[in-house]
C-alpha positions as CSV (number, residue, x, y, z in Angstrom):
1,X,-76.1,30.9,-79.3
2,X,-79.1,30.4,-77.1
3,X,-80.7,33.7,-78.1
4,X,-84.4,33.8,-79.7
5,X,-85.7,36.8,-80.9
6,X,-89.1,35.4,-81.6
7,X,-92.3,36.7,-79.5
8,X,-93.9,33.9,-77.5
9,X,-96.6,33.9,-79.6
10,X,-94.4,33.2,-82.9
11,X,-92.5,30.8,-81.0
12,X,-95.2,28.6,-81.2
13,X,-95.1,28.2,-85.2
14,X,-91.5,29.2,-86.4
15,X,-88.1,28.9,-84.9
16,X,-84.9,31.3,-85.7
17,X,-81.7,30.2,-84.8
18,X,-78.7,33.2,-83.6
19,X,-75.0,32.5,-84.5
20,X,-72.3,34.5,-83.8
21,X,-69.9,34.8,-86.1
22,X,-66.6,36.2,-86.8
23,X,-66.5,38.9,-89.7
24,X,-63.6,38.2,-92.4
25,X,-61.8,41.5,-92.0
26,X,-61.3,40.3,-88.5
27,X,-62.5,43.7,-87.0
28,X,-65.2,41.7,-84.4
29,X,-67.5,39.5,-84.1
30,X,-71.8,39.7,-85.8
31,X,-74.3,38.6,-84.4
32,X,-76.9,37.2,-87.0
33,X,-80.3,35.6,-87.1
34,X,-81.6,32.8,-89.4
35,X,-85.6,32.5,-89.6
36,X,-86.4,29.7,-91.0
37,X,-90.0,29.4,-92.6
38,X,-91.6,26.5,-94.8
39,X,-94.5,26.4,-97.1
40,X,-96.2,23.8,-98.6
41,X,-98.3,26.0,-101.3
42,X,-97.6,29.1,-103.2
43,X,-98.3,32.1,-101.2
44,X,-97.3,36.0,-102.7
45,X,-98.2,37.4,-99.4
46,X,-95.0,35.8,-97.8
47,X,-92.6,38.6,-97.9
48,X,-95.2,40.4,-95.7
49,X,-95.1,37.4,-92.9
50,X,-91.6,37.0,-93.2
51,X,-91.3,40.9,-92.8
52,X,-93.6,40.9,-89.6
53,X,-91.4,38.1,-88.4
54,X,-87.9,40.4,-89.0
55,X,-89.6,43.3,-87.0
56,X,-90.9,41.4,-84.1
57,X,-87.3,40.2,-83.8
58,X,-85.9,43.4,-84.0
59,X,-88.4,44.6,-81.5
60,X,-87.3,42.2,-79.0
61,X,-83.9,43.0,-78.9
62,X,-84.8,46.3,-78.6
63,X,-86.6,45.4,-75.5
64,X,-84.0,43.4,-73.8
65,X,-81.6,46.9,-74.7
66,X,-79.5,44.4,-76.9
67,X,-77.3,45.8,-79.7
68,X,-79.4,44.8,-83.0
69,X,-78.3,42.0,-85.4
70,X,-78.8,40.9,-88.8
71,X,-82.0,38.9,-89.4
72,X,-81.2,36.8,-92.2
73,X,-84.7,34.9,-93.8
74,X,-84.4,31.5,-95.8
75,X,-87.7,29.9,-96.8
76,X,-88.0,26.5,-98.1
77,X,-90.7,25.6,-100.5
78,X,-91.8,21.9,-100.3
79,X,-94.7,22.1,-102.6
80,X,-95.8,20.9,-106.3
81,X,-96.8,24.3,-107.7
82,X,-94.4,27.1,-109.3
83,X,-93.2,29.5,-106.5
84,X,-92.5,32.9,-107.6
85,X,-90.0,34.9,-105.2
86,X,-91.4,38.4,-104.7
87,X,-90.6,41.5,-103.1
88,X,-92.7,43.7,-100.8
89,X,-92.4,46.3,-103.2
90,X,-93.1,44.1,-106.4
91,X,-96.7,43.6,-104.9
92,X,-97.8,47.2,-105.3
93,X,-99.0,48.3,-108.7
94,X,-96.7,50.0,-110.1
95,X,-96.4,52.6,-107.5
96,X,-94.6,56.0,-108.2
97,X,-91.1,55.9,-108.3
98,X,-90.3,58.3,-105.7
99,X,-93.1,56.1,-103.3
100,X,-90.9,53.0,-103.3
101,X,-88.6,54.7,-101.1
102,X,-91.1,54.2,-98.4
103,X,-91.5,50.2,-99.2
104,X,-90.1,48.0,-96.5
105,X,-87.8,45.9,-98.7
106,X,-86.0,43.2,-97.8
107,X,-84.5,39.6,-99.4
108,X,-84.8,36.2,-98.9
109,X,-83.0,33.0,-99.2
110,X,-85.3,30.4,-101.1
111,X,-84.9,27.1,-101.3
112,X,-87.0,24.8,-103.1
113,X,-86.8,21.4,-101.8
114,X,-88.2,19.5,-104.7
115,X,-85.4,20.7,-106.8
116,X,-82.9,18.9,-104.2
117,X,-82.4,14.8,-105.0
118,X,-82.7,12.7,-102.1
119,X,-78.9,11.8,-102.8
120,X,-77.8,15.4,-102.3
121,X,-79.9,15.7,-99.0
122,X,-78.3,12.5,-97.9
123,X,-75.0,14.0,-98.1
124,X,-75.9,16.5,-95.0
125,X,-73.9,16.0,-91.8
126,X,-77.1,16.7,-89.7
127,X,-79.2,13.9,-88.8
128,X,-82.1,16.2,-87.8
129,X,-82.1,18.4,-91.1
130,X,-81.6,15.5,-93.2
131,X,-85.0,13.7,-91.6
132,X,-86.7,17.2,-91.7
133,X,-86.1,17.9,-95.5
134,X,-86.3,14.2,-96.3
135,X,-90.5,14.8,-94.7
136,X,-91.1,17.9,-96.4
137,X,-90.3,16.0,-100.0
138,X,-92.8,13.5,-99.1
């Protein structure tokens, strides 16, 4: 769909794509949100960007009185060091049980490039994505 949820001031740096799509049970149609983001190094703080990212998206819909959809977040990893996938929550120490309630949590979809051969990659039908992964392996 055309639709961006992105602020103009994330615009600049990230992209989201909106698909609609029909639900299984046939009972209508979703509305969901990719955001894609990349990194190039290890960063823990990430589920704290990609959080600020969901609820600037959210926020905009709200503002243009749209029905809310699904903000779905995949991050792929193009870099040599071990990435660990964390949670907002699993960056507090060790807070009470009954706190944790109160932690924005959310997943992601991680992809790490590197693990991907060049054959594989080769495979996609999208001449665009295949030349974008194929640079972030370099």
């Amino acid at each position: 769909m055309p639709d961006s949820y992105l602020s103009e001031q994330l615009r600049k740096s990230i992209s989201d794509i909106v698909f609609s799509c029909e639900k299984n049970d046939t009972s209508g149609h979703i509305k969901i949100c990719l955001l894609v983001e990349h990194k190039s190094y290890p960063d823990k703080y990430t589920p704290f960007q990609i959080g600020s990212y969901i609820f600037s998206g959210l926020q905009k819909q709200i503002e243009n009185k749209e029905e809310l959809s699904i903000t779905i977040p995949v991050l792929l990893y193009h870099g040599k060091g071990k990435w660990r996938c964390l949670t907002v929550s699993s960056l507090f120490k060790n807070p009470e049980p009954d706190w944790k309630q109160y932690l924005p949590d959310f997943e992601y979809v991680y992809n790490n490039l590197g693990d991907i051969s060049d054959e594989q990659v080769e495979t996609l039908n999208n001449k665009f994505l295949l030349a974008s992964i194929l640079a972030f392996k370099t």
